[in-house]
N, C-alpha and C positions, 0 to 999 in steps of 0.2 A: 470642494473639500468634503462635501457630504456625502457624495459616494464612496469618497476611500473609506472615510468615517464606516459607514455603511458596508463596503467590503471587510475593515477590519474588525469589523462586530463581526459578523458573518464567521470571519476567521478565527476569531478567539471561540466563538458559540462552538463552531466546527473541533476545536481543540479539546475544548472542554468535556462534551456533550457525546462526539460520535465517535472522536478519536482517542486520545491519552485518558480524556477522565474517567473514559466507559472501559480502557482496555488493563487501567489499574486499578479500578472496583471489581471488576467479574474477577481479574487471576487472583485478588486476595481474596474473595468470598470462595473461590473455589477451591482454592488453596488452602484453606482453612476445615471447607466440606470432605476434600478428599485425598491431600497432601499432595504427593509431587506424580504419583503412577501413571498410569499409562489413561484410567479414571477421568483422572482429574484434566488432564487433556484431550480428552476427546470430549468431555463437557464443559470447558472452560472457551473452546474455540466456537463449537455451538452455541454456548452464552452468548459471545460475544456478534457470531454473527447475528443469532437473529434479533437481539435486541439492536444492533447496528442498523439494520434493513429497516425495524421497525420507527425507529429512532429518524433513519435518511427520507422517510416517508412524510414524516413531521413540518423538516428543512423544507423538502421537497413543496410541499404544499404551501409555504410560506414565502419560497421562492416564486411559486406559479412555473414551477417549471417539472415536464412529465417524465416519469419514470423513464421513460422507453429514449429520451432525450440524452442520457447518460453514456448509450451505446449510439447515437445515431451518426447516417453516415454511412456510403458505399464503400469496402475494404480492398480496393482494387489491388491490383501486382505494383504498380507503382508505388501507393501506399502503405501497403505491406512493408514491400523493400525497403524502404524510409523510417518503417517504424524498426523493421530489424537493424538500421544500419545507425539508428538512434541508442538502439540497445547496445550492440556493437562497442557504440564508442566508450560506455558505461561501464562494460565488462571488460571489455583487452587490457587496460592497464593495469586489473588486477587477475585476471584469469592468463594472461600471455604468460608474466613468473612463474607463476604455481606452477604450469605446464614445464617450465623452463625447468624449475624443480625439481620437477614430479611431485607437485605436492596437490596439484588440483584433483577434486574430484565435485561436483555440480552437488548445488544446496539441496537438490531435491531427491536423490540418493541422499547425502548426507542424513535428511530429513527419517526417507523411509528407514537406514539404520538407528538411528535413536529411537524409530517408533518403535520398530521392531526387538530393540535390545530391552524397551520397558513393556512391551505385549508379549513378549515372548509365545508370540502367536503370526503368522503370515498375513492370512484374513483383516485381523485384526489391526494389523499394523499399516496394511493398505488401507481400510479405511479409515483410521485416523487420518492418513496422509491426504484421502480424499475431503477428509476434511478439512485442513489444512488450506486447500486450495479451493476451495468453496468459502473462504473465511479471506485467502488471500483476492478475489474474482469482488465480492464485496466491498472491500476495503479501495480496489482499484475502483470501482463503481463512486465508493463515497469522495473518491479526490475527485475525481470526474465532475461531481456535483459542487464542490466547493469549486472547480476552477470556474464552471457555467454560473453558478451561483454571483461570484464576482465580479463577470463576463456583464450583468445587469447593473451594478454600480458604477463601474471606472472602465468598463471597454475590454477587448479580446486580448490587447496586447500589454495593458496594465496589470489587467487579471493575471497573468502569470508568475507574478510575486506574493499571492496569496498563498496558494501551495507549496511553493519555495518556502516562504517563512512555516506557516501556520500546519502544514504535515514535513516536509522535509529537515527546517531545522532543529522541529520539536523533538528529531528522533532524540536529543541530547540528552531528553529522560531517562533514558536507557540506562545514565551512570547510577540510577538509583536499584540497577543491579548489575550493574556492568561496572567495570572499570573505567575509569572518566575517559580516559586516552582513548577507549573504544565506542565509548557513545558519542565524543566530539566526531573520530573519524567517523562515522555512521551517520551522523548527522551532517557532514561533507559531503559524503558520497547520493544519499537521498536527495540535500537542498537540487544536489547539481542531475540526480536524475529528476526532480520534478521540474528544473527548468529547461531542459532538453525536451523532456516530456510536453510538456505545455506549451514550447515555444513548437514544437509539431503540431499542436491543435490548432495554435495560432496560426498557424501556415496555412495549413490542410484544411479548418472546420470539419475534423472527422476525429468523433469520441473515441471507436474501434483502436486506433493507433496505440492510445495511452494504455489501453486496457492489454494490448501486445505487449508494449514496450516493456509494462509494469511484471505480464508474469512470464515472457521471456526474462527476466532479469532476476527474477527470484526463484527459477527455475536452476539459470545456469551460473548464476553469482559461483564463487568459491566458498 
């Protein structure tokens, strides 16, 4: 019991600390330094990442577990394929409608026009977006570390419901600006991408996979 104990300190610190506490302090300090423009988002994602990085280096070290340990692991065609066909099953039951629709169009376009309709600059609006994903590439890195983080408490195939709970079902936070209905769904659709996720690590022992799955999936979401 001391390792779950242990895994779920780990998961609430992770909550608190790298994930939600840190990502609703930097948008209302920023929010407040530079209101909603185009600004205050490309510095508010910067905030967060690099105090994230700086912050995952902390865990990191308390963990005893190395940087380079987040991505490791050979990314072969087989598990590649695996990792996209993990994605796959994440996206079709909401990207197949839309299509059906005509109403899909990929989160990452979606992205670059909002950058672009508050930069009202091209340049500009690209690297926000490069930002964006340099802030999303982090973030897969920091679940990566909580799921290995776990993985040293309760084992590879317990650790899986650390992430599930402690980043996946936390997305619920989200109703403190979002509408409850859409922070619950979000928080369904995460729990269930970070245990598809995880239960690939599980399988595989290859970091590479989740870090695919995570930004094919916020690439091509709807």
């Amino acid at each position: 019991m001391n390792g779950w104990k242990s895994a779920i300190l780990l998961g609430f610190g992770y909550a608190v600390v790298i994930s939600w506490g840190l990502e609703l302090s930097v948008d209302k300090i920023f929010m407040v330094l530079f209101g909603s423009g185009i600004t205050y988002e490309v510095t508010s994602l910067w905030g967060t990442t690099i105090l994230r990085f700086f912050l995952m280096l902390t865990f990191l070290r308390w963990l005893n577990i190395d940087w380079a340990d987040l991505w490791r692991g050979e990314l072969s065609f087989r598990d590649l394929g695996l990792a996209l066909l993990c994605a796959s099953l994440l996206l079709l039951p909401i990207d197949v409608p839309a299509l059906i629709m005509k109403t899909y169009h990929p989160q990452i376009l979606g992205e670059y026009r909002y950058f672009l309709k508050l930069a009202g600059d091209r340049t500009l609006a690209l690297f926000t977006l490069f930002s964006q994903y340099v802030y999303y590439f982090i973030e897969a890195l920091s679940v990566n570390m909580l799921y290995l983080g776990s993985v040293k408490f309760i084992g590879r195939r317990n650790a899986i419901v650390i992430p599930v709970v402690f980043w996946g079902a936390m997305h619920v936070l989200q109703a403190l600006n979002r509408p409850l209905y859409v922070a619950i769904a979000v928080a369904v659709l995460t729990s269930m991408e970070a245990g598809i996720t995880y239960y690939y690590a599980y399988k595989t022992g290859n970091m590479k996979g989740p870090i695919v799955i995570f930004l094919t999936i916020v690439m091509f979401a709807m």
